[in-house]
N, CA, C and O atoms as a GROMACS GRO file, in nm:
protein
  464
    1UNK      N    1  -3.749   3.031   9.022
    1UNK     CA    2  -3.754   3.110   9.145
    1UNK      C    3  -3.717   3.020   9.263
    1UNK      O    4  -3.770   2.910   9.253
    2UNK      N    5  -3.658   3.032   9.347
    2UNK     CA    6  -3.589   2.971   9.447
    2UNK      C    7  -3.605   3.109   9.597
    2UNK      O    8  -3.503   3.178   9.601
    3UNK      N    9  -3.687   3.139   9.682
    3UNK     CA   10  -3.651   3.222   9.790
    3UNK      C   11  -3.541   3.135   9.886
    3UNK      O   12  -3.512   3.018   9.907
    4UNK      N   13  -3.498   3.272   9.930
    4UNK     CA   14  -3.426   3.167  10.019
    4UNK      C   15  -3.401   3.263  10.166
    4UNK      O   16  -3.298   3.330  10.174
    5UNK      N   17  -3.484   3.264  10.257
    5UNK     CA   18  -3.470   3.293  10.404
    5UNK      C   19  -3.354   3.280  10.452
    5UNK      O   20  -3.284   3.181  10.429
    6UNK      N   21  -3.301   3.420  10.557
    6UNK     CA   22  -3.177   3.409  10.661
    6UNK      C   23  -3.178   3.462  10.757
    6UNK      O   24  -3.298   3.457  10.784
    7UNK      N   25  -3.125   3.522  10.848
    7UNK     CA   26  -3.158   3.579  11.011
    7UNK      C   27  -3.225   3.541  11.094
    7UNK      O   28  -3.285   3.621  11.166
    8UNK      N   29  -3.235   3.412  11.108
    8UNK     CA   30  -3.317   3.354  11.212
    8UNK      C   31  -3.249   3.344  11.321
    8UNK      O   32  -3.129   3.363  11.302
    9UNK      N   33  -3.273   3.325  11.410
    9UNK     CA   34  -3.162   3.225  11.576
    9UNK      C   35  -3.278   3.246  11.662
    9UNK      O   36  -3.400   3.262  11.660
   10UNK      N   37  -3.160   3.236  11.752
   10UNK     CA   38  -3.202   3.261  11.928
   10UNK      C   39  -3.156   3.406  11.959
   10UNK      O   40  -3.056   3.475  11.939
   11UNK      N   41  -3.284   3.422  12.020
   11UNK     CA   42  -3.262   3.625  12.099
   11UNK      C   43  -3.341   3.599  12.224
   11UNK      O   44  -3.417   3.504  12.242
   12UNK      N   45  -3.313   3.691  12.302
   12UNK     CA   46  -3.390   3.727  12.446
   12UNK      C   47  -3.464   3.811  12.406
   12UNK      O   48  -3.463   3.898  12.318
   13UNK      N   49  -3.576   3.751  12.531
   13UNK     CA   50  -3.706   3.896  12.508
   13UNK      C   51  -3.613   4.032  12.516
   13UNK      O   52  -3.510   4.065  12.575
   14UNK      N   53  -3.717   4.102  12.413
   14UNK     CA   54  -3.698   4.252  12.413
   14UNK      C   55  -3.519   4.291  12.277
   14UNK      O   56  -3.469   4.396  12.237
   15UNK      N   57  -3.489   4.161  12.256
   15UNK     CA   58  -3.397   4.188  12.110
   15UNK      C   59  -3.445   4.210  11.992
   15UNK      O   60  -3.565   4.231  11.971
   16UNK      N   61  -3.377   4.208  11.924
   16UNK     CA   62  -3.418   4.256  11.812
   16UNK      C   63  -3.334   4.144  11.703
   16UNK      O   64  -3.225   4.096  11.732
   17UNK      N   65  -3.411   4.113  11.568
   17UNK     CA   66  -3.301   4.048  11.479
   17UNK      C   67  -3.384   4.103  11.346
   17UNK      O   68  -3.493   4.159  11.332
   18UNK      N   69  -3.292   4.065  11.266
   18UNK     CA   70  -3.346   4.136  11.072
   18UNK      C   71  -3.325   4.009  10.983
   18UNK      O   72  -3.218   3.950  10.966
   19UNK      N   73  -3.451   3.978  10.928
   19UNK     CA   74  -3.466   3.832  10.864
   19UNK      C   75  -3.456   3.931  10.661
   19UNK      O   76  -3.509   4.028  10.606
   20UNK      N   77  -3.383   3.853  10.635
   20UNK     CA   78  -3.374   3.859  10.481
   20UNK      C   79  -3.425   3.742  10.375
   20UNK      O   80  -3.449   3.629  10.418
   21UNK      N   81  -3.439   3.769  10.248
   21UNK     CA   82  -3.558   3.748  10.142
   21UNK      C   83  -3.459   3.740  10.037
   21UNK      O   84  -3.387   3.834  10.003
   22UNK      N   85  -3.458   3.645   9.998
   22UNK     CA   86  -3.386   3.692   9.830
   22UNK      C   87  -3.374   3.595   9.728
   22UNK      O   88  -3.319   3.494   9.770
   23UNK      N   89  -3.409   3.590   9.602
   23UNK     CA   90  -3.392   3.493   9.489
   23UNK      C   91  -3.286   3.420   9.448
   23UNK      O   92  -3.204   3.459   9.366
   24UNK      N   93  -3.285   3.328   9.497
   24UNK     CA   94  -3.134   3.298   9.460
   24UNK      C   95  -3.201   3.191   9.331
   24UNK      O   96  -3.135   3.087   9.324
   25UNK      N   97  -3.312   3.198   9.234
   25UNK     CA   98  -3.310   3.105   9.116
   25UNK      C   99  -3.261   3.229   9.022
   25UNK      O  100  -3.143   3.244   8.991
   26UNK      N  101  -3.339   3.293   8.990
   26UNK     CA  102  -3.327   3.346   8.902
   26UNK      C  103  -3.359   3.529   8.911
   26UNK      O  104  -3.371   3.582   9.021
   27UNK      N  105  -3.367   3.595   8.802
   27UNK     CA  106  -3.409   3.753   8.817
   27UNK      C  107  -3.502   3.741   8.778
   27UNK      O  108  -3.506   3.752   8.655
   28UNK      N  109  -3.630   3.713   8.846
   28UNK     CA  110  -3.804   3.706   8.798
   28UNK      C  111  -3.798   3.861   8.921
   28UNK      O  112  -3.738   3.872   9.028
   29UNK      N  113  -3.876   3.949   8.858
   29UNK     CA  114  -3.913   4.062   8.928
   29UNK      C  115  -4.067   4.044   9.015
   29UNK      O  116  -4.159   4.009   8.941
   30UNK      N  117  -4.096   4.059   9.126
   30UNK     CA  118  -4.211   4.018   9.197
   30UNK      C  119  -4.288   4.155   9.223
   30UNK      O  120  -4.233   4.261   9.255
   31UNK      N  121  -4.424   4.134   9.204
   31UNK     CA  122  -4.527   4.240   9.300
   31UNK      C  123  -4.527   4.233   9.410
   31UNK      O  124  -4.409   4.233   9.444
   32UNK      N  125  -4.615   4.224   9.529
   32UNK     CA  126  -4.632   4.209   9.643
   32UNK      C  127  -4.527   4.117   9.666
   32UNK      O  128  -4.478   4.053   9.574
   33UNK      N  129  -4.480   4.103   9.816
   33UNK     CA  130  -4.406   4.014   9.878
   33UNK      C  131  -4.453   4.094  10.016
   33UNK      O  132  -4.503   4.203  10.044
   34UNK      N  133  -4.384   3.920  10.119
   34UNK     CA  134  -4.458   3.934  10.257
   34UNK      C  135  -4.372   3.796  10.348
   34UNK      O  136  -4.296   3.710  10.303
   35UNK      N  137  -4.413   3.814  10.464
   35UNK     CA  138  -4.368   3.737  10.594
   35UNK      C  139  -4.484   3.741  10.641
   35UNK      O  140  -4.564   3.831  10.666
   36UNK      N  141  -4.485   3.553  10.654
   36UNK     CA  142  -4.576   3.470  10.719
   36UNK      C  143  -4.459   3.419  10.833
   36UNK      O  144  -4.338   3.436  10.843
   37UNK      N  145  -4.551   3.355  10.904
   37UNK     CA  146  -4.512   3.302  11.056
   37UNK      C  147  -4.625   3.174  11.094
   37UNK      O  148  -4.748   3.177  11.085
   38UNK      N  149  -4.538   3.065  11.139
   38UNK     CA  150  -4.610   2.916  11.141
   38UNK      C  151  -4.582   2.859  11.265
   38UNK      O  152  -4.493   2.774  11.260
   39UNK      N  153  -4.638   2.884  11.390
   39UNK     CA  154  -4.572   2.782  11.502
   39UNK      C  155  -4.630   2.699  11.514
   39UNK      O  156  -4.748   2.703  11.477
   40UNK      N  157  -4.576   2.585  11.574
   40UNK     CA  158  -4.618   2.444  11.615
   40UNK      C  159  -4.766   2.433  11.650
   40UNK      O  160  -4.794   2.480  11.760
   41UNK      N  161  -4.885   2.369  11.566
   41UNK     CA  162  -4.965   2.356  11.586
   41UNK      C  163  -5.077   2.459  11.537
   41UNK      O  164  -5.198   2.449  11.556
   42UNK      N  165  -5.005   2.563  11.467
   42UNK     CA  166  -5.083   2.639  11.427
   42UNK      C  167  -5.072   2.672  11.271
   42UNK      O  168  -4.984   2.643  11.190
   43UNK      N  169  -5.208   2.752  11.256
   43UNK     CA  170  -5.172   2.812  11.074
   43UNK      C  171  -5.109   2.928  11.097
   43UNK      O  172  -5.084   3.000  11.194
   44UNK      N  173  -5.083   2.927  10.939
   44UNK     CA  174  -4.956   3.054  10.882
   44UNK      C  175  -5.049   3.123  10.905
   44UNK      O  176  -5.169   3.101  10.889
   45UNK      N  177  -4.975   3.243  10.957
   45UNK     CA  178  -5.050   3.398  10.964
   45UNK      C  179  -4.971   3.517  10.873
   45UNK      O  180  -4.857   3.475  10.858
   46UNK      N  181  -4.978   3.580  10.841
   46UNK     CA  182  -4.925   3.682  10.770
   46UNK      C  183  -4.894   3.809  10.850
   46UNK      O  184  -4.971   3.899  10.882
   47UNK      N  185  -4.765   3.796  10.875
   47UNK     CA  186  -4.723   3.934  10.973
   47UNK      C  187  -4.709   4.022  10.921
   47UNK      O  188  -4.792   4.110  10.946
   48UNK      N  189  -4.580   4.061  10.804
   48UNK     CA  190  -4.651   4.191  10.738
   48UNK      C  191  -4.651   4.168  10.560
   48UNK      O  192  -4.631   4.056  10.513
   49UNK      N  193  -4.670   4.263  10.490
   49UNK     CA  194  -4.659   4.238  10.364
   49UNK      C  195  -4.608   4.412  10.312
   49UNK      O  196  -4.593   4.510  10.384
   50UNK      N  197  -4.586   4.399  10.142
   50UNK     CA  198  -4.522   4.515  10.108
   50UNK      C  199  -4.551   4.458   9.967
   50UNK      O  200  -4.527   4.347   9.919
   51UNK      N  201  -4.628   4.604   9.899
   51UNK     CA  202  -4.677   4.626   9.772
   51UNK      C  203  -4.526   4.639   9.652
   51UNK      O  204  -4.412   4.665   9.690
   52UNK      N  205  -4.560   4.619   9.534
   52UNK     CA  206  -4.444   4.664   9.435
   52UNK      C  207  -4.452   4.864   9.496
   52UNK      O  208  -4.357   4.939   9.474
   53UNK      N  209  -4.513   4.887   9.530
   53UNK     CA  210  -4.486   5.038   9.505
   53UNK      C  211  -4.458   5.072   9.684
   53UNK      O  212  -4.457   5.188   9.723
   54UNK      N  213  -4.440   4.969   9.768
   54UNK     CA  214  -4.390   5.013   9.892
   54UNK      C  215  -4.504   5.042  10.033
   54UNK      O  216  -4.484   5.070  10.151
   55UNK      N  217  -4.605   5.022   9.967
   55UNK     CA  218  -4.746   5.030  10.036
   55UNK      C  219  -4.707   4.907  10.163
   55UNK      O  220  -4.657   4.800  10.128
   56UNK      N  221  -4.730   4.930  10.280
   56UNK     CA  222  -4.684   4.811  10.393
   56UNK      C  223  -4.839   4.768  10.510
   56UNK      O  224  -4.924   4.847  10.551
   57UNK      N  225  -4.831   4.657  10.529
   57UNK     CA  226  -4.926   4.639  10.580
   57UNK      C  227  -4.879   4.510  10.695
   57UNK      O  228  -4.797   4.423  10.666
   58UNK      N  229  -4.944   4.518  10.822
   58UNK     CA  230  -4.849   4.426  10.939
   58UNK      C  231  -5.013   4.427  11.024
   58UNK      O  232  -5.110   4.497  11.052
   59UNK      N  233  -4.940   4.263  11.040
   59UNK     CA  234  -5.088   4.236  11.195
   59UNK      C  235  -5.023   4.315  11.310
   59UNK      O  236  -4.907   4.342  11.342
   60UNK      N  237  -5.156   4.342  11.359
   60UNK     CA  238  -5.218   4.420  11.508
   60UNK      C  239  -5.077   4.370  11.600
   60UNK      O  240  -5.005   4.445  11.668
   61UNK      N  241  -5.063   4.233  11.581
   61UNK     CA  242  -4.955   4.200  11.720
   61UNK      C  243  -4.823   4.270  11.670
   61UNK      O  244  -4.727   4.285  11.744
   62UNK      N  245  -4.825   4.309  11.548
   62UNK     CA  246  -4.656   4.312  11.537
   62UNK      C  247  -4.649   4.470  11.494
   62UNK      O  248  -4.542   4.528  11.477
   63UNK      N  249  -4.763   4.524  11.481
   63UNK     CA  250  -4.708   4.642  11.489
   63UNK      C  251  -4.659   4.760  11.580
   63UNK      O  252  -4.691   4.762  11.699
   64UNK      N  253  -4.567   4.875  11.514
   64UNK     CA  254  -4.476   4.935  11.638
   64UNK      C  255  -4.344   4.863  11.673
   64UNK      O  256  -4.256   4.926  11.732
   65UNK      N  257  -4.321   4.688  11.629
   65UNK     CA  258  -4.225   4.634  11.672
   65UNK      C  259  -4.147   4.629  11.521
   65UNK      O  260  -4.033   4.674  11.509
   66UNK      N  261  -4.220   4.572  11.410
   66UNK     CA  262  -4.143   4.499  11.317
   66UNK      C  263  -4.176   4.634  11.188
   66UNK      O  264  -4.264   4.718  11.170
   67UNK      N  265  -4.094   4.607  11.145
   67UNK     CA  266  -4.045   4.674  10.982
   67UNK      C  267  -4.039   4.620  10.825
   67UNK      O  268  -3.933   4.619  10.763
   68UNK      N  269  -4.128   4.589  10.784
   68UNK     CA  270  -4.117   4.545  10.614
   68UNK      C  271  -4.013   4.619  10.542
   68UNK      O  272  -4.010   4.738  10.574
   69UNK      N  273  -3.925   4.581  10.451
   69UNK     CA  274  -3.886   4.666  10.378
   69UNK      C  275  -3.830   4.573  10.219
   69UNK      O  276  -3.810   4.452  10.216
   70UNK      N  277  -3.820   4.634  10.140
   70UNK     CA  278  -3.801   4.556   9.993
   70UNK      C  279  -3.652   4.640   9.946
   70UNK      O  280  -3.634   4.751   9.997
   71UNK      N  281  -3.545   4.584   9.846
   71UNK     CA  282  -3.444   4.649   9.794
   71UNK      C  283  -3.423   4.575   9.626
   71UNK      O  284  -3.337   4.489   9.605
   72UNK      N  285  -3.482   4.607   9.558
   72UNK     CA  286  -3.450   4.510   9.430
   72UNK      C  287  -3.566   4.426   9.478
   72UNK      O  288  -3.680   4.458   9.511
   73UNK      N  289  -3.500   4.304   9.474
   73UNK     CA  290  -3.595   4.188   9.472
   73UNK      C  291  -3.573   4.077   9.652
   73UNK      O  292  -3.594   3.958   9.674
   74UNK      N  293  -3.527   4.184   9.737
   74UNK     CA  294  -3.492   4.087   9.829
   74UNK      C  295  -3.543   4.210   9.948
   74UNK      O  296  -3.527   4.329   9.976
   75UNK      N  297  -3.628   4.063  10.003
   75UNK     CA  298  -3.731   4.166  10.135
   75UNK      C  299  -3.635   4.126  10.254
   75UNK      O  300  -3.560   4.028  10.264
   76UNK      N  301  -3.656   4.219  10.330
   76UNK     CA  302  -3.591   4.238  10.477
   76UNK      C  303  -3.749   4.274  10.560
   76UNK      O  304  -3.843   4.349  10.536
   77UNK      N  305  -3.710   4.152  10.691
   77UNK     CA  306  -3.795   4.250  10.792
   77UNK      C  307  -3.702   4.243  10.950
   77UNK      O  308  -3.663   4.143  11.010
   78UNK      N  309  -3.685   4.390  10.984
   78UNK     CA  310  -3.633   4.399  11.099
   78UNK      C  311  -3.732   4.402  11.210
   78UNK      O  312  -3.830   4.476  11.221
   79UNK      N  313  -3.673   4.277  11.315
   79UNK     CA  314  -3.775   4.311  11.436
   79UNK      C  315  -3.714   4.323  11.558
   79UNK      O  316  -3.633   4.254  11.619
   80UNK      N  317  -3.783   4.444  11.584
   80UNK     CA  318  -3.736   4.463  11.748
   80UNK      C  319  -3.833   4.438  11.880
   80UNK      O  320  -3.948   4.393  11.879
   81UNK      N  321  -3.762   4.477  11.983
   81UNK     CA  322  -3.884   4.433  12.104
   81UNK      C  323  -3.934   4.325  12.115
   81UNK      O  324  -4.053   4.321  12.149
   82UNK      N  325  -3.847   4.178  12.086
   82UNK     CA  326  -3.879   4.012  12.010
   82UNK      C  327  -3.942   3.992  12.196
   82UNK      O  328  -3.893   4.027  12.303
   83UNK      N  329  -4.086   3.911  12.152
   83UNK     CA  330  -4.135   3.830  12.290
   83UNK      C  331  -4.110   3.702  12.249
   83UNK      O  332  -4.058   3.647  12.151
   84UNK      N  333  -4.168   3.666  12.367
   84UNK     CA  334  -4.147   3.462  12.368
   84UNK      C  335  -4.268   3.431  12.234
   84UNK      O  336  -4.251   3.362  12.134
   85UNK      N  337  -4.375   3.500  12.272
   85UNK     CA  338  -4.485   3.460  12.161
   85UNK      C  339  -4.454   3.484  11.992
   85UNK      O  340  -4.532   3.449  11.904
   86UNK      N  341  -4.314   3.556  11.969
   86UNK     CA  342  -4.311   3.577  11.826
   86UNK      C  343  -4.232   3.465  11.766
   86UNK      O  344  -4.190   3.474  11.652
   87UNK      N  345  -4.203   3.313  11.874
   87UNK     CA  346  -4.129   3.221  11.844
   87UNK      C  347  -4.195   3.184  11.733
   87UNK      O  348  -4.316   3.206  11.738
   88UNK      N  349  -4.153   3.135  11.631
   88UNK     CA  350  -4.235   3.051  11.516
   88UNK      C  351  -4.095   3.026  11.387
   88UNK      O  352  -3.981   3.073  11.400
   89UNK      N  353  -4.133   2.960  11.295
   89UNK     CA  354  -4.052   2.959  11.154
   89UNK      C  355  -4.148   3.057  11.045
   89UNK      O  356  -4.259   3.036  10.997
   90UNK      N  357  -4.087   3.129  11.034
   90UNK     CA  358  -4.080   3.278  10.950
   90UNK      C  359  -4.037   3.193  10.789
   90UNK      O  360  -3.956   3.110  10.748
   91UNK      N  361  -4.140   3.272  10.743
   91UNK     CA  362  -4.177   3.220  10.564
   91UNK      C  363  -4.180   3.332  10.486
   91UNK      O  364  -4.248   3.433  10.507
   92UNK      N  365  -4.104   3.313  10.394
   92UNK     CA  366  -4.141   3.472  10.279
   92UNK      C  367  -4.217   3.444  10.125
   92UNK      O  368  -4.166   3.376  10.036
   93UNK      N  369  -4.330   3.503  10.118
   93UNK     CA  370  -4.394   3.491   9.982
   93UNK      C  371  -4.366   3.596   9.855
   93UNK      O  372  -4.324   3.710   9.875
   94UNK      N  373  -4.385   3.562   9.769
   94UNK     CA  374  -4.371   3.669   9.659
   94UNK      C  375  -4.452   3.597   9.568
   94UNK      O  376  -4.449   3.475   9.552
   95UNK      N  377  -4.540   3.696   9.495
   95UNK     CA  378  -4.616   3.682   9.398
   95UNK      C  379  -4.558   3.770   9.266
   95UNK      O  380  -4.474   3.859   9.276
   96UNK      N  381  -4.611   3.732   9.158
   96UNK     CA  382  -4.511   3.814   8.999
   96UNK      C  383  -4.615   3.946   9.008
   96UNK      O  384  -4.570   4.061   9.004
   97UNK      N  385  -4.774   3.914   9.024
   97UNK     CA  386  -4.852   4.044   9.017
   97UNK      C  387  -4.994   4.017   9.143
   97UNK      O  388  -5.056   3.937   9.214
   98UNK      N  389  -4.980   4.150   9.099
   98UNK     CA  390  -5.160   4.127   9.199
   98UNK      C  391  -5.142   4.081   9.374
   98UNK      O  392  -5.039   4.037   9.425
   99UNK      N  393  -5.211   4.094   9.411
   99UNK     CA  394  -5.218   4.071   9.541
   99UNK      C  395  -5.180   3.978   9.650
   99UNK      O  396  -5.252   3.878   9.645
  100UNK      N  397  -5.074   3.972   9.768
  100UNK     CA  398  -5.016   3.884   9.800
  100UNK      C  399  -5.083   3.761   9.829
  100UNK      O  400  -5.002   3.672   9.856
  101UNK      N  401  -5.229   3.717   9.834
  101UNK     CA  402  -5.299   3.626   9.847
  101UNK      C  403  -5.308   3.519   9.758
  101UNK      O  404  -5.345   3.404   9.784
  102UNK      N  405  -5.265   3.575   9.630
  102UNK     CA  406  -5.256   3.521   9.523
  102UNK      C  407  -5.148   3.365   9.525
  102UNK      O  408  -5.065   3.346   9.614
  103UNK      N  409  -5.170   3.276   9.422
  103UNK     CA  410  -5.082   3.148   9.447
  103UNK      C  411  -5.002   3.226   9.383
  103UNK      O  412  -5.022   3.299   9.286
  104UNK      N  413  -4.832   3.190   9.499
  104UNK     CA  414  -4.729   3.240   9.458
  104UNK      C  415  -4.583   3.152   9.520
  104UNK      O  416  -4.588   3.029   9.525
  105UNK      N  417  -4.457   3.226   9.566
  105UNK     CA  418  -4.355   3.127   9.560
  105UNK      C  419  -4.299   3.155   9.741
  105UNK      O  420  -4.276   3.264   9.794
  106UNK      N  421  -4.292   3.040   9.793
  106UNK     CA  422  -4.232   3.008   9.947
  106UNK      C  423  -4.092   3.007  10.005
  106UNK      O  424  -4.026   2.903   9.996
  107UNK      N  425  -4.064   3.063  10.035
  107UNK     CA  426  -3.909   3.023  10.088
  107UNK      C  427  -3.892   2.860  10.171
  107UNK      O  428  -3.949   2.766  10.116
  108UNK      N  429  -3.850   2.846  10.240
  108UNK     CA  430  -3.866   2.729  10.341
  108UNK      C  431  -3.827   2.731  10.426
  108UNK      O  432  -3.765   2.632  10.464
  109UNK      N  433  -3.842   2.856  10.519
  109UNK     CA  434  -3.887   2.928  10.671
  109UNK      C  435  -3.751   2.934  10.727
  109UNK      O  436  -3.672   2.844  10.697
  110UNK      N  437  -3.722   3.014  10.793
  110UNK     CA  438  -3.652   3.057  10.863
  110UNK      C  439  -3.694   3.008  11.066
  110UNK      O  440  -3.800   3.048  11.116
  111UNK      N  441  -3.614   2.940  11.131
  111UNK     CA  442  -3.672   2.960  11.260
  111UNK      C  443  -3.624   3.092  11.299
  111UNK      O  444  -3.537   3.157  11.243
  112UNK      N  445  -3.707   3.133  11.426
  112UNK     CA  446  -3.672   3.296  11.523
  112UNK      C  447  -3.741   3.191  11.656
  112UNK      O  448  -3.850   3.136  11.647
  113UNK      N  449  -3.670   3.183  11.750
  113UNK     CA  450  -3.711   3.118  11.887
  113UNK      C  451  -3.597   3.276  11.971
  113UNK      O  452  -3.482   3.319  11.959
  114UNK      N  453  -3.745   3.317  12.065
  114UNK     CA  454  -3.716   3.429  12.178
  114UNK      C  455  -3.774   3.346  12.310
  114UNK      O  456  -3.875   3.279  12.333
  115UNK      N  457  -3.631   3.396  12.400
  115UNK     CA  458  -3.644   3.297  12.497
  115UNK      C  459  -3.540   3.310  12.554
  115UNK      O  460  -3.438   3.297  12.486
  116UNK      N  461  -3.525   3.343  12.706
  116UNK     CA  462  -3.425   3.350  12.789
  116UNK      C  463  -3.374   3.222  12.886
  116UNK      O  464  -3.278   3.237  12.962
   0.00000   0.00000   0.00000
């Protein structure tokens, strides 16, 4: 298993960008998968997540803005309405079963810096 994160950059408040997810080791099929977020000095938080059966779940700050979504085996999350505070390096997890909490496999983050 190899994730491998893309859509990161630079946006101005109030843009929007769509970060992608996808296996580039092999075809291992995953349960849960999710986007974490790590800025400088702080712990990973878990922004949203998405069940094998499509069930979605997103922190308080990001909802209304951001979008989980899964296709095969490669997660997308589109976000719009980007503030300065959603700056961080964006991480994608996937677990094979059971619950995204579970020890499972990391991409190696994507940056998103919003900022005019």
């Amino acid at each position: 298993v190899q994730l491998v994160e893309s859509g990161g950059g630079l946006v101005q408040p109030g843009g929007s960008l769509t970060l992608s997810c996808h296996n580039a080791g092999d075809t291992t099929s995953f349960g849960a998968m999710g986007w974490y977020r790590q800025a400088p000095g702080n712990q990973r938080d878990l922004v949203a997540s998405i069940t094998s059966g499509d069930s979605t779940n997103y922190a308080d700050s990001v909802k209304g803005r951001f979008t989980i979504s899964r296709a095969a085996n490669t997660l997308y999350l589109q976000m719009n309405r980007l503030k300065p505070e959603d700056t961080s390096v964006y991480y994608c997890k996937a677990v094979r079963t059971g619950p995204l909490d579970r020890l499972g496999f990391w991409g190696l983050g994507t940056q998103v810096t919003v900022s005019s």
